[in-house]
Residue frames as a rotation matrix with the C-alpha (Angstrom) as fourth column:
UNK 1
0.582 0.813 0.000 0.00
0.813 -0.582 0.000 0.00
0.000 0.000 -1.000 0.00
UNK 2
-0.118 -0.777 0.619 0.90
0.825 -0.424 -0.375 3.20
0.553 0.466 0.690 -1.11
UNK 3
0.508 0.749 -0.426 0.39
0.861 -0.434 0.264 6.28
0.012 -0.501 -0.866 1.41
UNK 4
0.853 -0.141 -0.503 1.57
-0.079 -0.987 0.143 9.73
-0.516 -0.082 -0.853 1.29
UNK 5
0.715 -0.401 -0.573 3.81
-0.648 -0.072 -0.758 8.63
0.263 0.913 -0.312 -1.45
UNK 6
-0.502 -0.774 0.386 5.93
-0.864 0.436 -0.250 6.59
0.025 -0.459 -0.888 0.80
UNK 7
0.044 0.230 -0.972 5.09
0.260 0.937 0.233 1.84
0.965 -0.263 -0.018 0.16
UNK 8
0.114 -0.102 0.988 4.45
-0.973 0.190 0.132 1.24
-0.202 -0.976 -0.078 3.95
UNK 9
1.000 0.015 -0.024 5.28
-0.017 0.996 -0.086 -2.29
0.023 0.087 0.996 2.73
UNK 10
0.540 -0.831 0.130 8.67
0.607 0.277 -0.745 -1.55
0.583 0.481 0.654 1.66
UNK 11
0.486 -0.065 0.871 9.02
-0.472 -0.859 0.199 0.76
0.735 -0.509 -0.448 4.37
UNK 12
0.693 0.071 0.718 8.46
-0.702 0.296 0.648 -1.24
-0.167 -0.953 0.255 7.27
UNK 13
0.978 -0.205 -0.042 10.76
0.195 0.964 -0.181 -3.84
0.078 0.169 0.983 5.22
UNK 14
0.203 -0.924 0.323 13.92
0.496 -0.188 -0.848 -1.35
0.844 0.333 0.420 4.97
UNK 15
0.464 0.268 0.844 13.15
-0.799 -0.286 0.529 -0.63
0.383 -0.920 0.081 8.69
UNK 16
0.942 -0.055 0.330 13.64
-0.055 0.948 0.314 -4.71
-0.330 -0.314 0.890 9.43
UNK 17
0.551 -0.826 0.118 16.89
0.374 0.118 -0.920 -4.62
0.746 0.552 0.374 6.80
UNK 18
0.308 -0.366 0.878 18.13
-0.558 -0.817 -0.145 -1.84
0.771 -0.445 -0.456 9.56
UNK 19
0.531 -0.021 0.847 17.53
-0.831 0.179 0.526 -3.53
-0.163 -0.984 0.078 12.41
UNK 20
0.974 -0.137 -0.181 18.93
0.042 0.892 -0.450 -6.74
0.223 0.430 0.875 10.83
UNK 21
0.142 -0.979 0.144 22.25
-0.120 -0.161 -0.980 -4.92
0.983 0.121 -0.140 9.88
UNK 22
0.025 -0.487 0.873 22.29
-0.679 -0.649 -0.343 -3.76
0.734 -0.584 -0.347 14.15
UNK 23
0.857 0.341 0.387 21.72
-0.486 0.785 0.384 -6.82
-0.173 -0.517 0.838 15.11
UNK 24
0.926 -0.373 -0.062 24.44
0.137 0.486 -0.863 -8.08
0.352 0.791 0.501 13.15
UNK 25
0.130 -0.653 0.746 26.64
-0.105 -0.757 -0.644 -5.42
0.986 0.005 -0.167 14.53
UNK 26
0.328 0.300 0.896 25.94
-0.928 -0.078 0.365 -5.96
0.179 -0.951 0.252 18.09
UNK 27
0.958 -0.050 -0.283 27.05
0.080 0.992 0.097 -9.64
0.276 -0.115 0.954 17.48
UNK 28
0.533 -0.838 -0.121 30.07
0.313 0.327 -0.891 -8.87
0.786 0.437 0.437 16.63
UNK 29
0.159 0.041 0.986 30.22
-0.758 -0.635 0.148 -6.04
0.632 -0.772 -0.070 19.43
UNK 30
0.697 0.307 0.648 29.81
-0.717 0.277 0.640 -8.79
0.017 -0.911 0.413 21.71
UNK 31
0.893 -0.449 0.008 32.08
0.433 0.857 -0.278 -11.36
0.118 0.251 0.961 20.20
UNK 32
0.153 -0.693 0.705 34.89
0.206 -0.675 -0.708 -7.92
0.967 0.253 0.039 20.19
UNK 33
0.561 0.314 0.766 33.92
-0.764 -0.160 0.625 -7.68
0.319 -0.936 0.150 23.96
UNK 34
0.985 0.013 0.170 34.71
-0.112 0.805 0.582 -10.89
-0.130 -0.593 0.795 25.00
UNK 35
0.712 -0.702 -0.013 37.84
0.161 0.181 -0.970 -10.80
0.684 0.689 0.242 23.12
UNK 36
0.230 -0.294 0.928 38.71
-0.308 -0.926 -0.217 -7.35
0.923 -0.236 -0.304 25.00
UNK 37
0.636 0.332 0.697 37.81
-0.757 0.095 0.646 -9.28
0.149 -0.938 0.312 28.19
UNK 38
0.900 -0.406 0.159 39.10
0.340 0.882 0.326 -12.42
-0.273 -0.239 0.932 28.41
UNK 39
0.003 -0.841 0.541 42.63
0.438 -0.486 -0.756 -10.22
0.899 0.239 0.367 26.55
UNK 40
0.264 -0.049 -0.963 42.77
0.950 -0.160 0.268 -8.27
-0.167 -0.986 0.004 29.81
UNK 41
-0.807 -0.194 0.558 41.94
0.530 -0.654 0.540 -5.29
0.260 0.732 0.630 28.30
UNK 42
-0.404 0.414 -0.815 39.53
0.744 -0.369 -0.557 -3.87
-0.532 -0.832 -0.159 31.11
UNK 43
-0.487 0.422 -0.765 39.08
0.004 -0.874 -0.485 -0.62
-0.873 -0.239 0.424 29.51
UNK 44
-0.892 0.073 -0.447 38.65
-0.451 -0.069 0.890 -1.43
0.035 0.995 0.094 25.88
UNK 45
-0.812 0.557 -0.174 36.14
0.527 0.829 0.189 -4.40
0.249 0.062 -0.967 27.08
UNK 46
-0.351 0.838 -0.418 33.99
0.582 -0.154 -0.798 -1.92
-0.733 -0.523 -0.434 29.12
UNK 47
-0.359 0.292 -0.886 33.87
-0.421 -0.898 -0.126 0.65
-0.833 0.328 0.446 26.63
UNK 48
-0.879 0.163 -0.447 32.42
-0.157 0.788 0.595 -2.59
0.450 0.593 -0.668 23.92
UNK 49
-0.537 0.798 -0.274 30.14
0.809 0.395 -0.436 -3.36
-0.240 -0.455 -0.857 26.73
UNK 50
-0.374 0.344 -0.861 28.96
-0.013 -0.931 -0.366 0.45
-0.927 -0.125 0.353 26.39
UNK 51
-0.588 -0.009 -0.808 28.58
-0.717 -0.457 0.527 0.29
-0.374 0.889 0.263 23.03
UNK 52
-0.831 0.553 -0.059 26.43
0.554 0.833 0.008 -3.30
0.054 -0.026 -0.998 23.08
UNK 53
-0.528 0.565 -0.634 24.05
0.658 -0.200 -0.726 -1.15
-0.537 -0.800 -0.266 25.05
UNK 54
-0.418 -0.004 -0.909 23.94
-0.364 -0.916 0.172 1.51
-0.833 0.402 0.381 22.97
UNK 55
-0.960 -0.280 0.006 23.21
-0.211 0.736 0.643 -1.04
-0.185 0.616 -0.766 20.07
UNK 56
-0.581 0.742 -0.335 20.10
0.805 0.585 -0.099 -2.36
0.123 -0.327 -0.937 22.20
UNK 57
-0.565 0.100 -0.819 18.97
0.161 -0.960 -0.228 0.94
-0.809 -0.261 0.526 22.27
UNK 58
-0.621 0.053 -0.782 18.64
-0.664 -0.567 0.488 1.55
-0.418 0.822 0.387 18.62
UNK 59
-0.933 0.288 -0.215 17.00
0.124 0.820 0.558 -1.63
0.337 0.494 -0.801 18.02
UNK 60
-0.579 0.765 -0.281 14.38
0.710 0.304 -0.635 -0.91
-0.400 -0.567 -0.720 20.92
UNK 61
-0.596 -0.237 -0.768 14.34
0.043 -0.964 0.263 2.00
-0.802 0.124 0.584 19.08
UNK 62
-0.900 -0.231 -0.371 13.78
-0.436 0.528 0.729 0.38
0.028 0.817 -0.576 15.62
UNK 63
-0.660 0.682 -0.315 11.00
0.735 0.673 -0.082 -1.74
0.157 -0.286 -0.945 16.92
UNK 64
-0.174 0.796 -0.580 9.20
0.567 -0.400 -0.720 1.22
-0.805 -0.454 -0.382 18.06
UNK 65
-0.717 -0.208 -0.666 9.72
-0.458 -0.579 0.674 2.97
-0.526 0.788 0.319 14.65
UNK 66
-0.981 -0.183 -0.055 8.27
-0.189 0.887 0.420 0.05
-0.028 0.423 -0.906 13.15
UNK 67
-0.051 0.943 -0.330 4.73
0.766 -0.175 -0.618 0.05
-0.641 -0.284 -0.713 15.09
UNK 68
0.026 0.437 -0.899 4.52
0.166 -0.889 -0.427 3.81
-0.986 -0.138 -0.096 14.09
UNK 69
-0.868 -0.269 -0.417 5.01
-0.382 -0.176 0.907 3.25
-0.318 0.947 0.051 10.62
UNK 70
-0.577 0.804 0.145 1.94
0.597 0.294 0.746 1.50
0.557 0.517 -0.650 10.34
UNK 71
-0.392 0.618 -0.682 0.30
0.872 0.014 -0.489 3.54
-0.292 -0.786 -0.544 12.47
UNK 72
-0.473 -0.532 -0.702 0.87
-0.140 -0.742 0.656 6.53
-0.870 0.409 0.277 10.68
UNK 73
-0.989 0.032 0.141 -0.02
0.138 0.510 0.849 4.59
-0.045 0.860 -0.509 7.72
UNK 74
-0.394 0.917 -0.051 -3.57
0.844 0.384 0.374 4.04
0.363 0.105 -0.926 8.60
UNK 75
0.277 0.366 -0.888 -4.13
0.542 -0.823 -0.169 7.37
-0.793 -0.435 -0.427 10.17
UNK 76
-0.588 -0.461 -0.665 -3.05
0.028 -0.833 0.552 9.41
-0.808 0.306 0.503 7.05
UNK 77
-0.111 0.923 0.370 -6.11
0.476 0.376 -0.795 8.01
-0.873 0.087 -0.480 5.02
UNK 78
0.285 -0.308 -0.908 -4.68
-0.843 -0.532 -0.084 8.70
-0.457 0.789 -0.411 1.68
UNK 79
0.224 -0.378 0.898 -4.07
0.229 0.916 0.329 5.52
-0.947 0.132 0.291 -0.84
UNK 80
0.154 -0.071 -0.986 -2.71
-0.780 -0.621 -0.077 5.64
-0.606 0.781 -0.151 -4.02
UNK 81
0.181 0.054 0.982 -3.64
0.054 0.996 -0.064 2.91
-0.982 0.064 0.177 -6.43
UNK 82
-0.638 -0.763 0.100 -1.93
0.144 0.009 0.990 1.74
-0.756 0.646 0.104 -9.61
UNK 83
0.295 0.943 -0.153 -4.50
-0.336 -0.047 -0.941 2.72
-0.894 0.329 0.303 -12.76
C-alpha cells in the first residue's frame, strides 16, 4: 500500500533490513567484547560493553519505529492505487 507517497510495505521492510544490519553489529560487538575481556583489556572491554548497550537501544528504538510506521499509515487516510 501506497500512502503519502511513501510503500508502507517496503518501508516497514527497509526498517527490518536496519535492524537486521544492528543486530548483526551488536554480534560482533559482543564477540569484540569478549575478546577485550578475556585479553585483559579492562578498559577497551567496558567501553564494547557500552557500546552493546547503545546497540540495544537503537534496536528498541527500531522496533518502536516500526509500530509507528503502520500507524501513521492508517491514520493518514490517503491511498494511491496503480490505474
Amino acid at each position: 500500500m501506497c500512502t503519502n507517497g511513501v510503500n508502507t510495505s517496503q518501508f516497514k521492510t527497509n526498517i527490518e533490513q536496519i535492524d537486521e544490519t544492528v543486530a548483526l553489529t551488536r554480534r560482533w560487538t559482543h564477540k569484540a567484547f569478549h575478546l577485550a575481556d578475556e585479553g585483559q583489556q579492562p578498559k577497551t572491554a567496558a567501553r564494547l560493553k557500552e557500546a552493546q548497550g547503545l546497540l540495544d537501544e537503537v534496536r528498541a528504538l527500531l522496533s518502536e519505529v516500526s509500530s509507528l510506521v503502520e500507524e501513521e499509515a492508517g491514520a493518514a487516510g490517503v491511498t494511491v492505487t496503480a490505474v
